[in-house]
C-alpha positions as CSV (number, residue, x, y, z in Angstrom):
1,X,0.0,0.0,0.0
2,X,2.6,2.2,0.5
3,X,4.9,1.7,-2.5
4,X,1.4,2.0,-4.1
5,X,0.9,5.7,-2.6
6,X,4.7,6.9,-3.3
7,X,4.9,5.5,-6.5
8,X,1.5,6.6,-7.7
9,X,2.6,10.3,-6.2
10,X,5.5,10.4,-8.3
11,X,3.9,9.2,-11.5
12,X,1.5,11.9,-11.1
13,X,4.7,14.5,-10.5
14,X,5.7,13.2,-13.5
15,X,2.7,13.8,-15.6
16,X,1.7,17.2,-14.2
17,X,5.5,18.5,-15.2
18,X,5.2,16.8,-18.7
19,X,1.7,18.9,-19.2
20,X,4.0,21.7,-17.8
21,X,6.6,21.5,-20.5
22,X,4.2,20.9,-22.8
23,X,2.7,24.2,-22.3
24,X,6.3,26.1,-21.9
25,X,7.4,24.9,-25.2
26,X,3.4,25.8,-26.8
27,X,3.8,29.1,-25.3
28,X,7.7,29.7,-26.5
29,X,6.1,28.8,-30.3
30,X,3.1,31.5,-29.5
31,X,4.8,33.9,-28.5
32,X,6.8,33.5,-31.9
33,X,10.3,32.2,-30.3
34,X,10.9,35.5,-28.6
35,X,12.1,36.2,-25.0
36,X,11.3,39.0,-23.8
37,X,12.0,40.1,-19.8
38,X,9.1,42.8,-19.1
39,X,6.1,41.7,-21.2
40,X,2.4,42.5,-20.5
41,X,0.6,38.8,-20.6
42,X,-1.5,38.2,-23.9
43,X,-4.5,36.8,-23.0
44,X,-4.9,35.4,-26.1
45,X,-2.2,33.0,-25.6
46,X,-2.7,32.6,-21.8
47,X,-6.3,31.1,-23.2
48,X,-4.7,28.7,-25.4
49,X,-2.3,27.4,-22.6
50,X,-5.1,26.8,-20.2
51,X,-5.9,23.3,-21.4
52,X,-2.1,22.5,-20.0
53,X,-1.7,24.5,-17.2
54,X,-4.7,23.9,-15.4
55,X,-4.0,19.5,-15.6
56,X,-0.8,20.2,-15.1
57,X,-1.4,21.8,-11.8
58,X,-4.0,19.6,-10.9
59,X,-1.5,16.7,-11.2
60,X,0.9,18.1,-9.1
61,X,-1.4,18.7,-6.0
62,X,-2.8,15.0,-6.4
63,X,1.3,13.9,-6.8
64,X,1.9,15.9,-3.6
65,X,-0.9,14.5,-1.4
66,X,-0.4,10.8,-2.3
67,X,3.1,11.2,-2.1
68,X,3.3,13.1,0.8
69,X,0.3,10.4,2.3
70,X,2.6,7.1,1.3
71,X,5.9,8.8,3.0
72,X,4.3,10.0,6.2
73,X,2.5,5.8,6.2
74,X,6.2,4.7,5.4
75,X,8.0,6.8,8.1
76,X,5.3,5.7,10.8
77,X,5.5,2.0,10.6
């Protein structure tokens, strides 16, 4: 049960920073391959993004808590 927990934490970590990559590089190509240090947010392309971001996030929190469940399990028996 508790490899179960950990391992299922960091699979979700993994997904949630794939979706989070995902939308980095989606952004870099909307933003047409420029890098700029002060910009005002388009929220055309924040739009677009959402459909990464907001799994991506959602992943991580569900990563945290079952990971952070299956260590705390682990570290008490």
């Amino acid at each position: 049960m508790i490899n179960l927990l950990i391992y299922s934490g960091l699979g979700c970590l993994l997904l949630g920073s794939i979706l989070g990559l995902i939308a980095a590089i989606k952004g870099f190509a909307l933003n047409n391959y420029k890098i700029e240090l002060i910009t005002k947010p388009n929220p055309l392309i924040k739009k677009k993004l959402q459909k990464y971001t907001k799994p991506a996030l959602l992943f991580f929190v569900i990563g945290a808590i079952l990971l952070a469940t299956g260590i705390s399990i682990g570290l008490t028996n």
